[in-house]
N, CA and C of each residue as an Amber inpcrd file, in Angstrom:
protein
   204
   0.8370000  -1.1760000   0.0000000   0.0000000   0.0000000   0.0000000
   0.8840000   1.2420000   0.0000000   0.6930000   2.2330000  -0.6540000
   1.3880000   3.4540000  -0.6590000   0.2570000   4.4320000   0.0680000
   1.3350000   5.8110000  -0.1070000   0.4410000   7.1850000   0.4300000
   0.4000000   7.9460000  -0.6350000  -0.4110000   8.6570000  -0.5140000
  -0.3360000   9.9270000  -1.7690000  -0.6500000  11.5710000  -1.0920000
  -0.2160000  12.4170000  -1.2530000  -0.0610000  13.3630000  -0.5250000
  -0.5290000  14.4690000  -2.0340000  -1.2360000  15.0140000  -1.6250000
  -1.6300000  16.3260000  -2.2620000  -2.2130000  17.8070000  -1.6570000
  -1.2070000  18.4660000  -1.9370000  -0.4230000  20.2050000  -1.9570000
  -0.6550000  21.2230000  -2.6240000  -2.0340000  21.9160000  -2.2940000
  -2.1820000  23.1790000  -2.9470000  -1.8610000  24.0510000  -1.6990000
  -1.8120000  25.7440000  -2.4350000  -1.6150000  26.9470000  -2.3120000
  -2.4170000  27.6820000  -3.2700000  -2.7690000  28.9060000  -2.2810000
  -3.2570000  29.8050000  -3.0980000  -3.0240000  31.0680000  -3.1840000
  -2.9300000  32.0380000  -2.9530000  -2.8930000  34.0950000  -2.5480000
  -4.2130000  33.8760000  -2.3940000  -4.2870000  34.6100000  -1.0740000
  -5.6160000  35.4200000  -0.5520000  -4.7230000  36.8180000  -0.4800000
  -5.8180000  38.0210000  -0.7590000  -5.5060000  38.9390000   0.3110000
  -5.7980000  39.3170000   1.7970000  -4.2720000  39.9300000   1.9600000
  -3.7660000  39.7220000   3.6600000  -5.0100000  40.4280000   4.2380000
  -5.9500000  41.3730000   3.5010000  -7.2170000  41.9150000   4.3110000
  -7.9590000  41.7140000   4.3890000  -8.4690000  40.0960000   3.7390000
  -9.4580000  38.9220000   3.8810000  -8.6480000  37.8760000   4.8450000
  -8.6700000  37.9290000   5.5910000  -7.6540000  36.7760000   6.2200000
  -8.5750000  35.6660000   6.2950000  -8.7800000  34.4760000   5.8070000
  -9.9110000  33.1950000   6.5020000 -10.1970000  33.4190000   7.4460000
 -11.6050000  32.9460000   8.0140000 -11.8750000  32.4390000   9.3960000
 -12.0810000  31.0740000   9.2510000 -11.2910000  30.1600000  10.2810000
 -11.8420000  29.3290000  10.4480000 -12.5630000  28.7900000  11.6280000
 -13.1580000  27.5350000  11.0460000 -13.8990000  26.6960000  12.4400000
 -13.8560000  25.3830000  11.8550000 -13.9160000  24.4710000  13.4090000
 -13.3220000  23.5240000  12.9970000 -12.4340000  22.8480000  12.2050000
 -11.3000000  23.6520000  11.9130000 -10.1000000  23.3000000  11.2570000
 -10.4710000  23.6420000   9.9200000 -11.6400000  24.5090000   9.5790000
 -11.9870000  24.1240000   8.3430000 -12.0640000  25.7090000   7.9790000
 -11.5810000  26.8060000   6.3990000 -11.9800000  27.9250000   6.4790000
 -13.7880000  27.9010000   6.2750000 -14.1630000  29.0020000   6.6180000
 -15.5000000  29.4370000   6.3550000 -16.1390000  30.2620000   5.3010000
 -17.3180000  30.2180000   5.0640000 -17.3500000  30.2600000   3.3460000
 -17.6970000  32.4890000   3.3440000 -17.2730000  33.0110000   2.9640000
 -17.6490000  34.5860000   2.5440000 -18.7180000  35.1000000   2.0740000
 -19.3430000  33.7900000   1.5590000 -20.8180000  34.1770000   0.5820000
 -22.0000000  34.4720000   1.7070000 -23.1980000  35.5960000   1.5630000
 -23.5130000  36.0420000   2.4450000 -24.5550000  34.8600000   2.5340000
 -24.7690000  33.7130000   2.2230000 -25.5000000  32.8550000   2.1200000
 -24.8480000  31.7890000   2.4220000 -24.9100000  31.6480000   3.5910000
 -24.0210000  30.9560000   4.1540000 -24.5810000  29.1310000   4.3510000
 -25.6190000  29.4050000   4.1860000 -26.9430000  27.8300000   4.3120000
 -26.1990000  27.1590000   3.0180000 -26.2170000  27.6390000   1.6170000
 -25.9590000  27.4780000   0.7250000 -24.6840000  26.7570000   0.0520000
 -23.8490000  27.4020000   0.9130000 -22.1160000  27.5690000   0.6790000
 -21.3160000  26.7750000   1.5200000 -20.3380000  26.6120000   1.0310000
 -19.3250000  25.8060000   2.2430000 -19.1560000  24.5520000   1.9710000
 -19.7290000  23.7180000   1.0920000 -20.0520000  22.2210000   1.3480000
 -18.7450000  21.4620000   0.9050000 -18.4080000  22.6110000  -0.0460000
 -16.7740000  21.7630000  -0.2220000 -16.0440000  21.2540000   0.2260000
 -15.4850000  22.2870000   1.3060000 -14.3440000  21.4230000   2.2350000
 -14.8700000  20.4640000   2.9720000 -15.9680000  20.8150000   3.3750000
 -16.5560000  19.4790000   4.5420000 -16.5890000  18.0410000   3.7180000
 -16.9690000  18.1250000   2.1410000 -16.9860000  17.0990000   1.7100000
 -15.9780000  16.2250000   1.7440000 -14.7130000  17.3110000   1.0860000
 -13.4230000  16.5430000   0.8700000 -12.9100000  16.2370000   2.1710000
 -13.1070000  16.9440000   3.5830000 -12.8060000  16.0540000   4.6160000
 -13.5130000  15.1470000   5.2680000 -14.9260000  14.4560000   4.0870000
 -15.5750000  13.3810000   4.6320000 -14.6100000  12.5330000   3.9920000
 -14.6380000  12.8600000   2.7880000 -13.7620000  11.7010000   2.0350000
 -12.6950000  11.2650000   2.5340000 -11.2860000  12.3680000   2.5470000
 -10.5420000  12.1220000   2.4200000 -10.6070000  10.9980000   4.3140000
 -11.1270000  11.8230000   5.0680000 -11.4610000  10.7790000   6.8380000
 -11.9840000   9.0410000   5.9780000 -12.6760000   8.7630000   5.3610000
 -13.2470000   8.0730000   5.2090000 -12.9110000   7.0990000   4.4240000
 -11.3440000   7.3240000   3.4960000 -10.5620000   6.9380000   3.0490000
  -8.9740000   6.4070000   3.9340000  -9.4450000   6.9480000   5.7710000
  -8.0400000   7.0270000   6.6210000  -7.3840000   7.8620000   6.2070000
  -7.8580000   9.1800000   5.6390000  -6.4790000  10.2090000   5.4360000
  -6.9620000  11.1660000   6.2310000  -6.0230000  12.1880000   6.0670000
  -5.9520000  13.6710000   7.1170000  -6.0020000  14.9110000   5.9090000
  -6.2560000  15.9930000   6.4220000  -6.7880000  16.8720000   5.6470000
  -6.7300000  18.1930000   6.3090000  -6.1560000  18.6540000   6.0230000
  -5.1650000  19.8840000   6.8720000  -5.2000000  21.5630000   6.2040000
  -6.0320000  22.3740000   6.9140000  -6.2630000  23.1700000   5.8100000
  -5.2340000  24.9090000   7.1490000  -4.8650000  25.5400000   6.4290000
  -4.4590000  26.7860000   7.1150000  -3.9580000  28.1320000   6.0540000
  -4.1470000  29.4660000   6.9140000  -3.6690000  30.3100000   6.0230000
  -2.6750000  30.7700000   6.5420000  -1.4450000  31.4800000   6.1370000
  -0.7470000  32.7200000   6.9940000   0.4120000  33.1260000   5.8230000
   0.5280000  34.5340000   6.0420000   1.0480000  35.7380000   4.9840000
   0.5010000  35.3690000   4.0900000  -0.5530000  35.6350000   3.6980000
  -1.6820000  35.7230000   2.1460000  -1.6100000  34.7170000   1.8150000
  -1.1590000  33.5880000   1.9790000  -0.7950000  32.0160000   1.2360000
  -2.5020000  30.9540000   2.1880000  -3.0660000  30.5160000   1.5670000
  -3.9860000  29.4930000   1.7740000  -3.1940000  27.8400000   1.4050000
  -2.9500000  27.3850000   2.4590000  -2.2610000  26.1760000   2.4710000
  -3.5990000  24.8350000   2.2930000  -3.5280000  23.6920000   1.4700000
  -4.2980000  22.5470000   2.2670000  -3.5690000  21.6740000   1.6030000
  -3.4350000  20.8180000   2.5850000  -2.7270000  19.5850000   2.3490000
  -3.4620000  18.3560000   2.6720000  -3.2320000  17.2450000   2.0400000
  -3.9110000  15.8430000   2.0940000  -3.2300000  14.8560000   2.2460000
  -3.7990000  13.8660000   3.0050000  -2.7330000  12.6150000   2.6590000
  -3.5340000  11.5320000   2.7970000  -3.4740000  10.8360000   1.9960000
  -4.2110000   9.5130000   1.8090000  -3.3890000   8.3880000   1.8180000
């Protein structure tokens, strides 16, 4: 069995900084019922597959990392 690890980045601007909750950022759209479902998905999956799913921002850079 192997691992596979996948590594994005992004630029935010530094005067949007994320909020997060639960380890997870939170969505900007003022419709918030609506929005968001993404990340939660990919950290059903990727949990549900035994991987980890690691999301953070800092100096304008949006980090998430995976590992399966």
């Amino acid at each position: 069995m192997g691992v596979t690890s996948v590594s994005v980045e992004d630029y935010y601007s530094p005067t949007a900084q994320p909020s997060f909750e639960d380890g997870l950022p939170q969505t900007t759209k003022a419709d918030k019922a609506n929005h968001g479902f993404g990340m939660r998905s990919m950290r059903a999956i990727v949990e549900r597959y035994g991987g980890t799913l690691v999301a953070r921002a800092e100096d304008g850079v949006f980090h998430l990392d995976i590992m399966l």
